[in-house]
VEXMAR-955246 format. One record per residue: residue in one letter; z, y, x of N, C-alpha, C in turn. Coordinates in steps of 0.05 Angstrom, whole numbers, padded with zeros to 5 digits, always signed. Example, Ala and Ser with C-alpha at 12.3 -4.5 7.8 and 13.67 -1.06 7.14 Angstrom:
<nodes>
a+00156-00114+00264+00156-00090+00246+00156-00066+00264 s+00142-00045+00257+00143-00021+00273+00157+00001+00258 
</nodes>
This chain:
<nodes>
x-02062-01359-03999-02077-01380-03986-02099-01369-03968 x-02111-01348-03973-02126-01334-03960-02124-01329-03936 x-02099-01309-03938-02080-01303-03911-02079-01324-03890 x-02067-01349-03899-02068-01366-03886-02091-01379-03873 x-02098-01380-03885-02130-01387-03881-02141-01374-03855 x-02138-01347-03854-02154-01329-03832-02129-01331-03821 x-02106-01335-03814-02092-01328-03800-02099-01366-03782 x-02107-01381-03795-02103-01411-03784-02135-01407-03765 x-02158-01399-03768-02174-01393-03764-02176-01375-03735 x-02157-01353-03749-02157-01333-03721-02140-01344-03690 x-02124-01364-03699-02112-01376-03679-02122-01402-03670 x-02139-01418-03690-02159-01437-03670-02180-01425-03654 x-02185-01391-03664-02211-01382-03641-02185-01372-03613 x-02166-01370-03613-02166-01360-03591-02154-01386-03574 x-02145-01404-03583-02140-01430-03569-02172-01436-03563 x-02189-01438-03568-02223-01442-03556-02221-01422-03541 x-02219-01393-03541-02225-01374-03524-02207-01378-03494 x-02190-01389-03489-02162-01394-03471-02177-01426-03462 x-02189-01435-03477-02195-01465-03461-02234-01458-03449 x-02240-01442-03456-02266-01432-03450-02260-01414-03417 x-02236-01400-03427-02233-01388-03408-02224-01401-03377 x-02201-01423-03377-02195-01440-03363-02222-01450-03345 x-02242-01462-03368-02254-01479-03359-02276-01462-03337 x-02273-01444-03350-02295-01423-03327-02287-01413-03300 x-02259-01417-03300-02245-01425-03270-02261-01444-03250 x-02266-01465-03263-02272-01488-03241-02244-01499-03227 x-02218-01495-03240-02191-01504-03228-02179-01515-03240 x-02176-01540-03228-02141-01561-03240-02120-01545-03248 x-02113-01540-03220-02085-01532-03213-02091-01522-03194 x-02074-01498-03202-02063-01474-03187-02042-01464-03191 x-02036-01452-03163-02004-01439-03153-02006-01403-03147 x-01986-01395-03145-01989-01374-03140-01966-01366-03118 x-01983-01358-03095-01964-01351-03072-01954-01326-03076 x-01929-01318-03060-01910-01297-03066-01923-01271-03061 x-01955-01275-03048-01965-01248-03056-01985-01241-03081 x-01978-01263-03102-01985-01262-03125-02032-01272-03120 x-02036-01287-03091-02064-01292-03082-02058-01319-03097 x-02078-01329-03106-02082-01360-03116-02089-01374-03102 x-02076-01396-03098-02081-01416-03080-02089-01441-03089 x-02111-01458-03084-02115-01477-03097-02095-01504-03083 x-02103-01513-03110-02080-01539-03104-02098-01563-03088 x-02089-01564-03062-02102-01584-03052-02082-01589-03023 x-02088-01618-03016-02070-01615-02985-02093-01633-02978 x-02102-01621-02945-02123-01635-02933-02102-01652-02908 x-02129-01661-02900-02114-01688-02860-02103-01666-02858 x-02113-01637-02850-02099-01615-02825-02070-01603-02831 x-02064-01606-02854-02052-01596-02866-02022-01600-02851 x-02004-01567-02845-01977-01569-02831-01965-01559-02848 x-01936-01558-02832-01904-01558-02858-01909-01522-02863 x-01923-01508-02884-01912-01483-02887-01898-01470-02918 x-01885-01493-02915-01857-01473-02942-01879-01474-02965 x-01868-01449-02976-01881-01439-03003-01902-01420-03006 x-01917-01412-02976-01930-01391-02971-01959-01397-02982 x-01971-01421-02975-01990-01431-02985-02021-01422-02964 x-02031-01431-02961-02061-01420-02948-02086-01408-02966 x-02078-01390-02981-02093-01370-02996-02116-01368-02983 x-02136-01359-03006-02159-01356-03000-02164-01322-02980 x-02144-01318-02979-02138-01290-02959-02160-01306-02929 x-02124-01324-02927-02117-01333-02900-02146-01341-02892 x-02155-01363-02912-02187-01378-02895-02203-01361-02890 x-02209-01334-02905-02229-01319-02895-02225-01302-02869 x-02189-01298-02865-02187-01286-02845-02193-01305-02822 x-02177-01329-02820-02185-01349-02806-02215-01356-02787 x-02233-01358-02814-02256-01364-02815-02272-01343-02809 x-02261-01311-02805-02272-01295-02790-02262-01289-02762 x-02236-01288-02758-02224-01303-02716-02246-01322-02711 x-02252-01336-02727-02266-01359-02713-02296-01350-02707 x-02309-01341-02724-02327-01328-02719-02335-01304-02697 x-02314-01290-02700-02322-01274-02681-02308-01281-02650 x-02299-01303-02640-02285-01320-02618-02311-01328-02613 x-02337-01347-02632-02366-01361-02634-02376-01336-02618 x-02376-01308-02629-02408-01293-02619-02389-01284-02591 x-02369-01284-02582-02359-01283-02555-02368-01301-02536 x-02367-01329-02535-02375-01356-02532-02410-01344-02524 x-02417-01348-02544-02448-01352-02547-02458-01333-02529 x-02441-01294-02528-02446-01282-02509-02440-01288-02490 x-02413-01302-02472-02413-01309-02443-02440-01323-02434 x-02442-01343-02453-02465-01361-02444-02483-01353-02441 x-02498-01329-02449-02524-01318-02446-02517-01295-02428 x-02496-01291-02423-02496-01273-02384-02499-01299-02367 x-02488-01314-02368-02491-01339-02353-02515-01352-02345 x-02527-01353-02369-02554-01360-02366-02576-01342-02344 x-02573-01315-02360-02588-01300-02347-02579-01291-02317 x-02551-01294-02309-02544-01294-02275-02552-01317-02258 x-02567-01341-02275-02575-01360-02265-02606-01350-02249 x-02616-01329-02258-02633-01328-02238-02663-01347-02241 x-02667-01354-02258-02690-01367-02261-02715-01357-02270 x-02721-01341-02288-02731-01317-02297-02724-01294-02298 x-02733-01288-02273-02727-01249-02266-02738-01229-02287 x-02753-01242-02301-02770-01223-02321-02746-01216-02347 x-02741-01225-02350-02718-01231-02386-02687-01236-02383 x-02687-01245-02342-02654-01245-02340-02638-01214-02342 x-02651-01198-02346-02632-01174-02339-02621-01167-02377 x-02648-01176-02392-02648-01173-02428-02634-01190-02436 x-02623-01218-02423-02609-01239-02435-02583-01228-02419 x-02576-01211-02398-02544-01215-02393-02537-01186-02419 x-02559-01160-02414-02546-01144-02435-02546-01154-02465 x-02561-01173-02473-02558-01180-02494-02528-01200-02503 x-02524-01211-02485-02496-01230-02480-02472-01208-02476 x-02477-01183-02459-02447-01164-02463-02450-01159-02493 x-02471-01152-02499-02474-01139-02538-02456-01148-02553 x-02462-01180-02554-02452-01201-02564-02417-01201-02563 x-02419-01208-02531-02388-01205-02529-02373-01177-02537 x-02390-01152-02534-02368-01124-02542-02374-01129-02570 x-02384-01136-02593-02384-01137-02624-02368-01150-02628 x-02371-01179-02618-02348-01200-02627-02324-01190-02625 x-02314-01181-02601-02283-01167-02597-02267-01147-02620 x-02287-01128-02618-02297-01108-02643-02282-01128-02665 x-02301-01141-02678-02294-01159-02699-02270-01170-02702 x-02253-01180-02681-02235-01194-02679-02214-01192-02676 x-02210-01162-02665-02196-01139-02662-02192-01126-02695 x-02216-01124-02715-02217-01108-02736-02194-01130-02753 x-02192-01155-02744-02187-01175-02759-02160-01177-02749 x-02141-01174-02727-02120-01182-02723-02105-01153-02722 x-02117-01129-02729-02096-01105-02721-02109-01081-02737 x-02122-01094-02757-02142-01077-02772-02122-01074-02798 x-02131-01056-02825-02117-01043-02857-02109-01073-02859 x-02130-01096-02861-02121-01115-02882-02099-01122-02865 x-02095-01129-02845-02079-01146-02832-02052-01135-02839 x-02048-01096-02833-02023-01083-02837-02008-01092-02867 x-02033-01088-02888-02022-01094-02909-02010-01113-02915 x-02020-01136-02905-02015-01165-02909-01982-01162-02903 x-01977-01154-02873-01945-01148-02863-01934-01131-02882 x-01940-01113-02890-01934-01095-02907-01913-01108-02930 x-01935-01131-02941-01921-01140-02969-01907-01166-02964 x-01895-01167-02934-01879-01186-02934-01900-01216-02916 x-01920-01211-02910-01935-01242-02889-01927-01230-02862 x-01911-01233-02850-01901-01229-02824-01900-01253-02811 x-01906-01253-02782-01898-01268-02768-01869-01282-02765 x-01853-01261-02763-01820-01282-02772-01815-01295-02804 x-01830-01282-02829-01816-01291-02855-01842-01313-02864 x-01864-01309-02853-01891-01329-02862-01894-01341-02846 x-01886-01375-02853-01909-01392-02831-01937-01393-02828 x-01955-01387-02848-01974-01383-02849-01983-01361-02825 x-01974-01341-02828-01976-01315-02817-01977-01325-02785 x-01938-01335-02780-01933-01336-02755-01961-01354-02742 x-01971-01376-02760-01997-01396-02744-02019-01382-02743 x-02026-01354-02759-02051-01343-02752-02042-01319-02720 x-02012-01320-02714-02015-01309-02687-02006-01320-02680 x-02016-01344-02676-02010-01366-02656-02043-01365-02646 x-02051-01372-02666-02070-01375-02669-02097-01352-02637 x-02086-01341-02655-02094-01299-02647-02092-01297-02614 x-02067-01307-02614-02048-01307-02576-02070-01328-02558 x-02078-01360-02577-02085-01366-02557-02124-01362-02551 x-02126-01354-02578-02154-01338-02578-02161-01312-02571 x-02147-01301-02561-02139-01276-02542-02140-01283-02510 x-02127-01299-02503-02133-01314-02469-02148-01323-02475 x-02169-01337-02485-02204-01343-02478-02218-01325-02474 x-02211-01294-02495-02230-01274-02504-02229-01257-02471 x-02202-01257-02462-02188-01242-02438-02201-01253-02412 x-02214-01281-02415-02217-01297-02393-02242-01293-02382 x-02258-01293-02411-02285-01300-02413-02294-01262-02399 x-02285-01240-02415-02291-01217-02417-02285-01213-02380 x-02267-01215-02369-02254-01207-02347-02270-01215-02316 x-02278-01255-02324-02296-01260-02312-02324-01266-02313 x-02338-01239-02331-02350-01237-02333-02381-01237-02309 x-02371-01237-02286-02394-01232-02261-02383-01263-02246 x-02406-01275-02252-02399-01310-02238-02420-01308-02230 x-02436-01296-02221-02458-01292-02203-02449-01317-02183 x-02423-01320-02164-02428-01333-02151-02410-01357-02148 x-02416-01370-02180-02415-01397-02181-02438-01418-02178 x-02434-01449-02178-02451-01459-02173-02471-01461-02193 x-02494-01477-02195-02507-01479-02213-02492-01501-02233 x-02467-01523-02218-02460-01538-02235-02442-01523-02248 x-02431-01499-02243-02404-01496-02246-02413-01485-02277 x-02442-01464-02277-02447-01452-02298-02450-01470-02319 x-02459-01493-02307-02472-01514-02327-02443-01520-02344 x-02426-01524-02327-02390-01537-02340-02384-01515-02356 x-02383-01488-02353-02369-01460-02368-02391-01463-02400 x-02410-01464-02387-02426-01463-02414-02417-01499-02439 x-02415-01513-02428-02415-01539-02437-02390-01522-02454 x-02366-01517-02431-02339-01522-02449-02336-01494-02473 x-02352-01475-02466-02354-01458-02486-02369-01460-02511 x-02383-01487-02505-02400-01498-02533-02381-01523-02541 x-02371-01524-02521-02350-01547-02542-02329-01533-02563 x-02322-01512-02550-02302-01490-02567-02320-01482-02589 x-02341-01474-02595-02358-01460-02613-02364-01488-02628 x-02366-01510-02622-02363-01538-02643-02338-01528-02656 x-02316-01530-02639-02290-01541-02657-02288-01514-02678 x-02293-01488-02667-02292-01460-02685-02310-01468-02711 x-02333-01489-02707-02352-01487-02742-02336-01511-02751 x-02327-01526-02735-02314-01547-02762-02292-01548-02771 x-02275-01528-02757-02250-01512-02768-02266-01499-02788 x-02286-01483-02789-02297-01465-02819-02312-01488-02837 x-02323-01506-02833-02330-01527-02857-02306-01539-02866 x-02286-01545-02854-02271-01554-02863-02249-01538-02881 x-02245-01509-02879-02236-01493-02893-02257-01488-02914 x-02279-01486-02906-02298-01481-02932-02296-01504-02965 x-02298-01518-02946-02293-01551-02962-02269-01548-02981 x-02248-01539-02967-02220-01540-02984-02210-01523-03001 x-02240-01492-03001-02230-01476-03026-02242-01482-03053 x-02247-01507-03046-02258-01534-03076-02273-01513-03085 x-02293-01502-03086-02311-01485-03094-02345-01502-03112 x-02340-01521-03089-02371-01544-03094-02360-01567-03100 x-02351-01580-03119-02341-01609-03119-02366-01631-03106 x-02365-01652-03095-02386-01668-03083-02397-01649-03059 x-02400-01632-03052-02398-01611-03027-02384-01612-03016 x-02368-01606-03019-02336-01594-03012-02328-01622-02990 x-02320-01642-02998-02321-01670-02987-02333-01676-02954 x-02366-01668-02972-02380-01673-02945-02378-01658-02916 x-02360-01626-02930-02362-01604-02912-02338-01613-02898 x-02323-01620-02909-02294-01623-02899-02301-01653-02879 x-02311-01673-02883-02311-01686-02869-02336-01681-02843 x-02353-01667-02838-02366-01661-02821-02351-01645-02804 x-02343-01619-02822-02324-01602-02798-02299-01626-02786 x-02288-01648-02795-02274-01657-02775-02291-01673-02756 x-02318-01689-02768-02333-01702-02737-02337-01681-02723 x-02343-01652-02729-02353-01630-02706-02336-01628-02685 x-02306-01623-02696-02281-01618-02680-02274-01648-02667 x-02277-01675-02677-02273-01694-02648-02302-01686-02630 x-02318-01687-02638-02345-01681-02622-02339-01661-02603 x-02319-01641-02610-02321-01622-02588-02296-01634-02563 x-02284-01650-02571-02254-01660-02557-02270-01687-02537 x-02293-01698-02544-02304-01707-02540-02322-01695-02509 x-02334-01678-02515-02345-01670-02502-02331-01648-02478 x-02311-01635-02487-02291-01620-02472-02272-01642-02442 x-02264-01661-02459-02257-01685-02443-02275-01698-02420 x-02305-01701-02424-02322-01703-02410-02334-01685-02385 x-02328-01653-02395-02331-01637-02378-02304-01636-02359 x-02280-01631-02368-02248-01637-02349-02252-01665-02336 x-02259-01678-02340-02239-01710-02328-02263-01720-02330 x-02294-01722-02330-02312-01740-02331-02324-01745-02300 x-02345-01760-02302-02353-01769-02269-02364-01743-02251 x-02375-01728-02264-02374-01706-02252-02365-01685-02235 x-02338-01684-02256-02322-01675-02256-02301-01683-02229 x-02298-01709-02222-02286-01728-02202-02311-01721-02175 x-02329-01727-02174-02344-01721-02153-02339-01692-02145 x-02348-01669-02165-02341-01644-02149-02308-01642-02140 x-02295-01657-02150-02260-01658-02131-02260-01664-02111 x-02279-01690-02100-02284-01708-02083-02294-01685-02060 x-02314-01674-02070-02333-01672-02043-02321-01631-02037 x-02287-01632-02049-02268-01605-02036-02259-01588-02061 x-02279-01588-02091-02278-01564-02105-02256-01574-02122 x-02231-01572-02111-02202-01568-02122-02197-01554-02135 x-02179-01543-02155-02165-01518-02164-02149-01512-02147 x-02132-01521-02122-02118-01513-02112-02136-01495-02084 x-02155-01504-02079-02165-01486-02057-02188-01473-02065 x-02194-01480-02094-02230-01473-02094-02231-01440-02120 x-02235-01424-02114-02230-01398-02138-02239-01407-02167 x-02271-01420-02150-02283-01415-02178-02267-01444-02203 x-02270-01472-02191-02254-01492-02207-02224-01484-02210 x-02224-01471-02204-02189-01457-02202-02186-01447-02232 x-02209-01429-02232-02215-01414-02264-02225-01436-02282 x-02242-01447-02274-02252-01478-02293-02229-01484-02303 x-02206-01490-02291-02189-01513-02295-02172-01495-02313 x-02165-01470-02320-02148-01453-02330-02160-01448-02350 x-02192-01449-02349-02200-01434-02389-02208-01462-02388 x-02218-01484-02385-02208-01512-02394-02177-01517-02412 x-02155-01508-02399-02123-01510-02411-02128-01482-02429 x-02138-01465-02430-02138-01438-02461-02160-01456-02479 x-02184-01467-02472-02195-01475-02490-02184-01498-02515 x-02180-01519-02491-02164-01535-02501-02136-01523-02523 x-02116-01503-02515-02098-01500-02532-02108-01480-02564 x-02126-01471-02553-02135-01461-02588-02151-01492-02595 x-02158-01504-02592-02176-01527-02599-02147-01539-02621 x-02137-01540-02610-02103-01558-02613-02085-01545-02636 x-02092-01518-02633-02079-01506-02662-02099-01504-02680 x-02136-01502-02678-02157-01510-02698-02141-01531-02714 x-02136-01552-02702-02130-01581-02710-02108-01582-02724 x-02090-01559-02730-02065-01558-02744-02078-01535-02759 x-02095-01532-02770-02098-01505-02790-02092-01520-02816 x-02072-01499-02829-02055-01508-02853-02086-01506-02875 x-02074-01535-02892-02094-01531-02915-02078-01522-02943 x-02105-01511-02951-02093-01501-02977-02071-01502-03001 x-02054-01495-03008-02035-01509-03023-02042-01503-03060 
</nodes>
C-alpha cells in the first residue's frame, strides 16, 4: 500500500509539473514546421496560401529586419534630399553625409539579412526558394526591395530636381517607411506574445499600411500631380518625373507584397 501510495503521488507531481510547464508557454496551440521552429497557431487578414511551412518566428524577425533596414535607406535618401535643398548652407553638407551613413548601414544590414550565415543555413536545411513558399515570398519580397534600394542609392545626386519634385520623392519614401512599420506591428501583434496588445498592434499596423496607399496615391495621381503633367513634366519627355514615375511603380510593388505577408501558422 505504501508503494502505491508514493508511486500515485509521484505521478500526480509530475502531471502538475507538465501543466505548470505548459502554462509557462503562454501557448494554445502550437505546430511545428519541418524545420522543427514553432510556429504559433494563428491566421491573420494578411495571411497567403503557404502549405505546411508555416511563418516561424525565424521568418518575422527576418522580415521585420528587410523592413527595417529598407526604413534607415528611406530615411537616408530623405536627408540627402533635404540637405541638396539648399536652405541651410551651414548643416546641409552634415545632413547629406549623414543620409549616405544611413543609406551605406542600412544596405550593410540588408545585405547581412538576405545573403548572410542565417540565411545560407535556412537553404541549407531545406527553406529554399523553389521547395518553401514562405522562403520563395521573402525573395520576392528581397527582388522588389532591392529596386528601391538600387534606385534610391544610384540616384542619389537630384541636386537638380525641382523643389516640388523633392517634396514628391520624400512624401513617397515616407509613405513606404509607413507601410514597412505596419508590416512590423502587424507581425509583432501575431507572435501572440502580449494578449490585449497584440490586437491593437495588429490593427494599427494595418491603418499604417492603408495610410501609406493613401498617401502614395495622392502623391501619383493627386492634383498636383495633374498640374505638373499639365504645365510639360511628363515621364515621357521629362528625366526627372520619368524616375518619379518608375520608383512610384518599385514602391508601390513592395507595398503590394507587404500586404500579402504570410501570417503565422
Amino acid at each position: 500500500m505504501k508503494l502505491k501510495s508514493v508511486l500515485l503521488t509521484f505521478t500526480v507531481l509530475l502531471i502538475a509539473i507538465s501543466l505548470v510547464s505548459c502554462a509557462g508557454t503562454g501557448t494554445k496551440s502550437e505546430t511545428m514546421d519541418h524545420t522543427g521552429e514553432t510556429a504559433m497557431g494563428h491566421s491573420g487578414e494578411m495571411a497567403m496560401e503557404h502549405g505546411s511551412g508555416g511563418h516561424g518566428m525565424t521568418m518575422h524577425h527576418q522580415h521585420q529586419t528587410m523592413n527595417h533596414a529598407l526604413g534607415m535607406i528611406l530615411d537616408g535618401a530623405n536627408l540627402v534630399m533635404l540637405g541638396q535643398m539648399g536652405m541651410i548652407s551651414d548643416i546641409d553638407s552634415f545632413t547629406v553625409d549623414h543620409g549616405d551613413m544611413m543609406m551605406n548601414n542600412g544596405s550593410d544590414l540588408w545585405n547581412s539579412i538576405m545573403s548572410g550565415d542565417a540565411m545560407m543555413k535556412m537553404h541549407k536545411t531545406g527553406k529554399t526558394p523553389q521547395d518553401d513558399p514562405i522562403m520563395k515570398y521573402t525573395h520576392e519580397l528581397g527582388e522588389a526591395q532591392l529596386k528601391v534600394i538600387n534606385m534610391l542609392k544610384t540616384h542619389a545626386d537630384m541636386k537638380h530636381h525641382t523643389m516640388g519634385m523633392h517634396h514628391q520623392h520624400i512624401l513617397m519614401n515616407h509613405a513606404l517607411k509607413m507601410a514597412l512599420e505596419g508590416s512590423d506591428l502587424t507581425m509583432t501583434g501575431q507572435m501572440k506574445m502580449a494578449p490585449g496588445v497584440d490586437e491593437v498592434s495588429v490593427a494599427h499596423g494595418k491603418m499604417m499600411r492603408k495610410g501609406a496607399w493613401d498617401m502614395l496615391n495622392e502623391v501619383l495621381s493627386g492634383e498636383e500631380m495633374m498640374k505638373m503633367h499639365e504645365g510639360g513634366m511628363k515621364p515621357t519627355g521629362h528625366k526627372g518625373m520619368e524616375f518619379t514615375h518608375e520608383l512610384g511603380s518599385a514602391v508601390m510593388k513592395v507595398m503590394s507584397l507587404l500586404d500579402k505577408m504570410p501570417a503565422a501558422m
